[in-house]
N, C-alpha and C positions, 0 to 999 in steps of 0.2 A: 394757729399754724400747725402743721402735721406732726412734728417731731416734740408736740408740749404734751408735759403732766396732762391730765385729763382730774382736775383738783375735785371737782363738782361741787361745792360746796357755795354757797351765794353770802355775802358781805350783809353781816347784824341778821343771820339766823342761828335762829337756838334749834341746834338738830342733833344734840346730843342726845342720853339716854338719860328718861327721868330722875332725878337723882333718889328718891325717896324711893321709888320699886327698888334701886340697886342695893338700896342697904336693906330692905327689909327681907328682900329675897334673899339676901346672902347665902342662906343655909342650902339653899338651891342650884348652889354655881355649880356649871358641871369645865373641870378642862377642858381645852383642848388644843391639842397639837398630837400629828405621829408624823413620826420620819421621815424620809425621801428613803428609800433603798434599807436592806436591813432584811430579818426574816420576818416567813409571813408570819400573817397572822394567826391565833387561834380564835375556835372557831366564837367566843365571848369577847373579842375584842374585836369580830370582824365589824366591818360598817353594814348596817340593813341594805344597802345603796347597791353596792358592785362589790361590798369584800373584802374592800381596803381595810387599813388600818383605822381605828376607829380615835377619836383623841385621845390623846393618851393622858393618863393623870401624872404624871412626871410633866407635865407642859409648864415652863417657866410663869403664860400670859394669863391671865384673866378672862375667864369669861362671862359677860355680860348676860343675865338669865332674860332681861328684859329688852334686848335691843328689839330693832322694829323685825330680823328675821325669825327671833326666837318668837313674838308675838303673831308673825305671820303663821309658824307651823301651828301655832296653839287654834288661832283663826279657820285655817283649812283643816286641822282634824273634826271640829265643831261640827264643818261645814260638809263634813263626808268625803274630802281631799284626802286619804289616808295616802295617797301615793306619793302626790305632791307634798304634801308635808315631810312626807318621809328622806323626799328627794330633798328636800330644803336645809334640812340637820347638817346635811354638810355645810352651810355655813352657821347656822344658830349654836352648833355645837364647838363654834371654834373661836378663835380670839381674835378681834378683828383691832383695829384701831380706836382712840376716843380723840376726838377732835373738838378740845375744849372751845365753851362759846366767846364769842368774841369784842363780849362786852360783860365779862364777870365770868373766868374760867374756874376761878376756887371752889365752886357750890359741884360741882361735877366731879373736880380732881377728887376732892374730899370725901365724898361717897363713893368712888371706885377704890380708891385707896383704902376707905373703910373694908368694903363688902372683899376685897381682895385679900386684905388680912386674915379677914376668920380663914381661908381655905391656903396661905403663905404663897401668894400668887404673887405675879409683878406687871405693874401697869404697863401697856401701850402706847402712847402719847403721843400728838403730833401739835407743834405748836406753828398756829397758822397767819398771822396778822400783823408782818413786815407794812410798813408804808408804803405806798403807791404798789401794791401787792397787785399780780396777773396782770402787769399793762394794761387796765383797765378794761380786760378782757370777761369772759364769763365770769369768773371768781373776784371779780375788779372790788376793791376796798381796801382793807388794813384799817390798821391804827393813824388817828388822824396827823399825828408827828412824831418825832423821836420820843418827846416827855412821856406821849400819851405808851406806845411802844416801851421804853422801859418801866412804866409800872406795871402796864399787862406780862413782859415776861418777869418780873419779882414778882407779883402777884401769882402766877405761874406753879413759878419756882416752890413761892412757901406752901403751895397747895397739897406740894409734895412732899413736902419735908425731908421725915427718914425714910417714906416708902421706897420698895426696890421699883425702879421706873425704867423704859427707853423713850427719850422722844427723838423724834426723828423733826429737827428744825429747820420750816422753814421752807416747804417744796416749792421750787420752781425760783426765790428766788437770788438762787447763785446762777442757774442756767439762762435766765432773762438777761442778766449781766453778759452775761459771755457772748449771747448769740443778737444783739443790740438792743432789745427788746427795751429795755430797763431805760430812761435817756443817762447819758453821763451825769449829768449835775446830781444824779441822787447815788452815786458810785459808793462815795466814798461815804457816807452816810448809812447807807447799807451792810458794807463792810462793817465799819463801827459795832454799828447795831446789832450785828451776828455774832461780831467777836466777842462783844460783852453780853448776849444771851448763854453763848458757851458757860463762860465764866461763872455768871448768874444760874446756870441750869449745875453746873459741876462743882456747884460748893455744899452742895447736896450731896451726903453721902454716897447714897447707892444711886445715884440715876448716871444714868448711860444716854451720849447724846452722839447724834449724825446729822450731819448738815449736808442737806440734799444736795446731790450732783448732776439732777436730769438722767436721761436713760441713751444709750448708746445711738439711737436713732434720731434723738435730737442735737445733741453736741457731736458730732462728729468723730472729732478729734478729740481723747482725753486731754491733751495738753493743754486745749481750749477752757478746762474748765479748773485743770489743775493749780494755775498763780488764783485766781477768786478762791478757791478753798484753802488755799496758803491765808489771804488776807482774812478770811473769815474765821482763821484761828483752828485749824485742821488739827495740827499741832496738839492744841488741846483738848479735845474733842477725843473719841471715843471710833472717829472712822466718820462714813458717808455712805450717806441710801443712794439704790437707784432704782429706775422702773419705776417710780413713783404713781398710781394711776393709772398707768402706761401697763402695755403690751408686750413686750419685748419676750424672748424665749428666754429660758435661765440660759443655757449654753452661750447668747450672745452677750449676753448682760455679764456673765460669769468673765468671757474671755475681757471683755470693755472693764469687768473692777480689776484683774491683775494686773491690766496696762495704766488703770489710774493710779492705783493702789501703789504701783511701783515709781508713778512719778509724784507722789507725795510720799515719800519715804516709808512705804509698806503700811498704810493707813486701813485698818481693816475697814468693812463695809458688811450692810443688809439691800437685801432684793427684796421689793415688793410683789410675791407672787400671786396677788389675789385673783387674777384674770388672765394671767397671761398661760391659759394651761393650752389655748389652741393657738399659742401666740399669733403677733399683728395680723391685723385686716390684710387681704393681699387685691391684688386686681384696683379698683378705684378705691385711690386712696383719699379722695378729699374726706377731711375730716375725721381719717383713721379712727383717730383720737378720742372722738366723741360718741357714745352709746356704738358702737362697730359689732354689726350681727353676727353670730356663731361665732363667740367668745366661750371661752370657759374657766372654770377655777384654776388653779396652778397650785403647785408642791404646798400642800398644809404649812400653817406654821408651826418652826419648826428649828431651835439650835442646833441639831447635827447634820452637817450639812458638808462633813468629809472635806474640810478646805481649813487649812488654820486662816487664814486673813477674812473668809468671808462667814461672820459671827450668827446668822440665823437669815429665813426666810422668814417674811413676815405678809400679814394681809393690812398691809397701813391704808390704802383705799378700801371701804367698808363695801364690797361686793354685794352688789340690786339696789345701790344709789344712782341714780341719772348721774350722767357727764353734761347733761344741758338739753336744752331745746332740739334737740337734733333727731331727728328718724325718729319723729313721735314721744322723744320724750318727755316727763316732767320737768320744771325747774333743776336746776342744778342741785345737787345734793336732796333728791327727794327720793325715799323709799318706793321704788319701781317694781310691783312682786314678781311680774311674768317673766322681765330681765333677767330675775335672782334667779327664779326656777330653769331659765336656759340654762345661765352659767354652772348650775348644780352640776342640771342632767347630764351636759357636755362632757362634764371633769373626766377626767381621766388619770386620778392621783395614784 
C-alpha cells in the first residue's frame, strides 16, 4: 500500500553486522552525527562531500566500522572509485540502525554493546518480529506466537543490559492496526505484546523505547493512531517514531508529531530521516514506497533538533538496502550499492 513503512528486511534473514568484526574493530569506530542548523563549519570538520558538517564526535550513536556501507567505500577505494567512496562516507561515517536477527538477537546486541563501550557510545536498536508482522506483505513473518514473541523480546532486552540503548519497537505494527490491515482477532494480542515489550525493554536501566506510529502520509489522521499507542503502553514509553522507512519531509512529519504528540498527552517522538532529504516520490505514485528514484539522505543523526518534544533525528532504515523487488531491485533488506551512492550524492544536509 502507498502510505506503508518501506521495512525492507525479509522474515529468518541474518542481515546484520558480523558480530566478531564489531568487536575487534572497535578501536576503529569513528562517530557520527552533526546538527541540523548551527554554525558552519571549520574548515577540519568540513565533509570531503559538499562541506557540511562532518560527524561529529559528541554523536550520542554508535558507529558501526564494519557495516556493508563502511565495507563498500573500503571496496571502491581498492577499486580506483576514490569519488564514489568518498561520496559514500556520508553514510559509513554515520550511525545507522542495528536490526537485531530474528532467530537469536543476543550475539549482535552483545557485540555492539561491547565495541560501543570502548568509544561511551549508545546503541541504535529496532526490535522487529511482532506475530503475523507486515500483513504478510514483503517483510511477512514474525515470531511464530506470543511464547515464541516474549522470549525473543527478554532475550532482547537482557542483550542489553546496562548498555545506554533507543529501540524504536516495532515499525509498522500499531499503523497496520489502525489503517485495517492487521485482521481484528490478533488486536488485542498485539496490544498485549507491545505493552509488555515496553515494560520488558524499560526495566533496563538506560534504554529509551518508541513505539512506531507510521508516518503522516499513511495514517492520516493522528487521532487514528493515537487510542493504539494508548493501548500499547505510550504512557510508559519514552515517546513514538515516525517516517519509519518512509519519505516524508521533516516539516510535515514535524507538524504530524505535534498534532500526535498532543493527543497523547505531549509524548515526545524521533523522525527517521535517512531518505527523506528529497522527500516523497511525487507524479506516479504506485509503490512510492518501494525503492522510489531520486531520493536522498535527510538531516544526519542527530539530538539537537531545536524542539523540546521531538528528542533526535535518526537513520533507523539503514540507507542503500532494497525496499523489495521493485524497479530492479534486490530482495528486501539487501545491500544495493548504486541506490546508496544516489542517495549520498543527492543529500543536501
Amino acid at each position: 500500500m502507498s502510505g506503508r513503512s518501506t521495512i525492507a528486511h525479509v522474515s529468518g534473514v541474518f542481515r546484520a553486522f558480523p558480530v566478531l568484526a564489531a568487536v575487534t574493530l572497535a578501536a576503529t569506530l569513528t562517530a557520527g552525527c552533526s546538527s541540523p542548523g548551527g554554525a558552519s563549519p571549520t574548515a577540519a570538520e568540513a565533509d570531503p562531500v559538499r562541506g557540511e558538517p562532518a560527524p561529529s564526535a559528541a554523536s550520542p550513536y554508535w558507529v558501526d566500522p564494519d557495516s556493508d556501507a563502511a565495507r563498500q567505500v573500503r571496496a571502491w577505494d581498492r577499486a580506483g572509485r576514490a569519488a564514489d567512496a568518498k561520496a559514500l562516507r556520508r553514510i559509513a561515517d554515520r550511525p545507522v540502525a542495528l536490526w537485531p536477527a530474528w532467530d537469536g538477537p543476543a550475539p549482535e546486541i552483545r557485540a555492539a554493546a561491547k565495541a560501543a563501550a570502548r568509544t561511551d557510545k549508545s546503541l541504535l536498536l529496532v526490535a522487529y518480529n511482532i506475530p503475523h508482522r507486515d500483513c504478510g506483505l514483503y517483510s511477512a513473518g514474525g515470531a511464530s506466537d506470543a511464547g515464541a514473541y516474549r522470549s525473543w523480546i527478554g532475550e532482547f532486552a537482557d542483550a542489553i543490559g546496562n548498555a545506554p540503548a533507543t529501540v524504536v519497537l516495532e515499525p509498522d505494527a500499531l499503523p497496520h492496526i489502525a489503517d485495517g490491515c492487521t485482521p481484528p482477532e490478533h488486536h488485542a494480542e498485539r496490544y498485549q505484546l507491545l505493552s509488555e515489550a515496553v515494560d520488558t525493554l524499560k526495566a533496563k536501566p538506560r534504554t529509551k523505547v518508541y513505539l512506531d506510529a507510521g508516518n503522516p502520509d499513511w495514517i492520516k489522521e493522528p487521532g487514528k493512531i493515537a487510542e493504539p499507542l494508548r493501548q500499547a503502553g505510550i504512557d510508559r514509553s519514552d515517546g513514538f517514531s515516525l517516517n519509519v522507512s518512509n519519505f516524508q519531509s521533516n516539516a510535515s512529519v514535524r507538524e504530524y508529531g505535534a498534532l500526535l504528540s498532543d493527543a497523547v498527552g505531549g509524548a515526545h517522538y524521533v523522525i527517521d530521516t535517512s531518505r527523506n532529504g528529497g522527500g516523497p516520490l511525487t507524479g506516479d505514485r504506485a509503490e512510492a514506497w518501494c525503492n522510489p528514484p531520486g531520493r536522498a539522505l535527510g538531516t544526519p543523526p542527530s539530538t539537537d533538533t531545536r524542539d523540546d518534544r521531538l528528542d533526535a533525528y535518526l537513520w533507523i532504515k539503514r540507507p542503500g538496502e532494497s525496499d523489495g523487488t521493485c524497479r530492479g531491485g534486490p530482495e528486501a533488506g539487501t545491500w544495493w550499492p548504486e541506490y546508496a551512492l544516489g542517495l549520498a550524492r543527492r543529500a543536501k544536509l
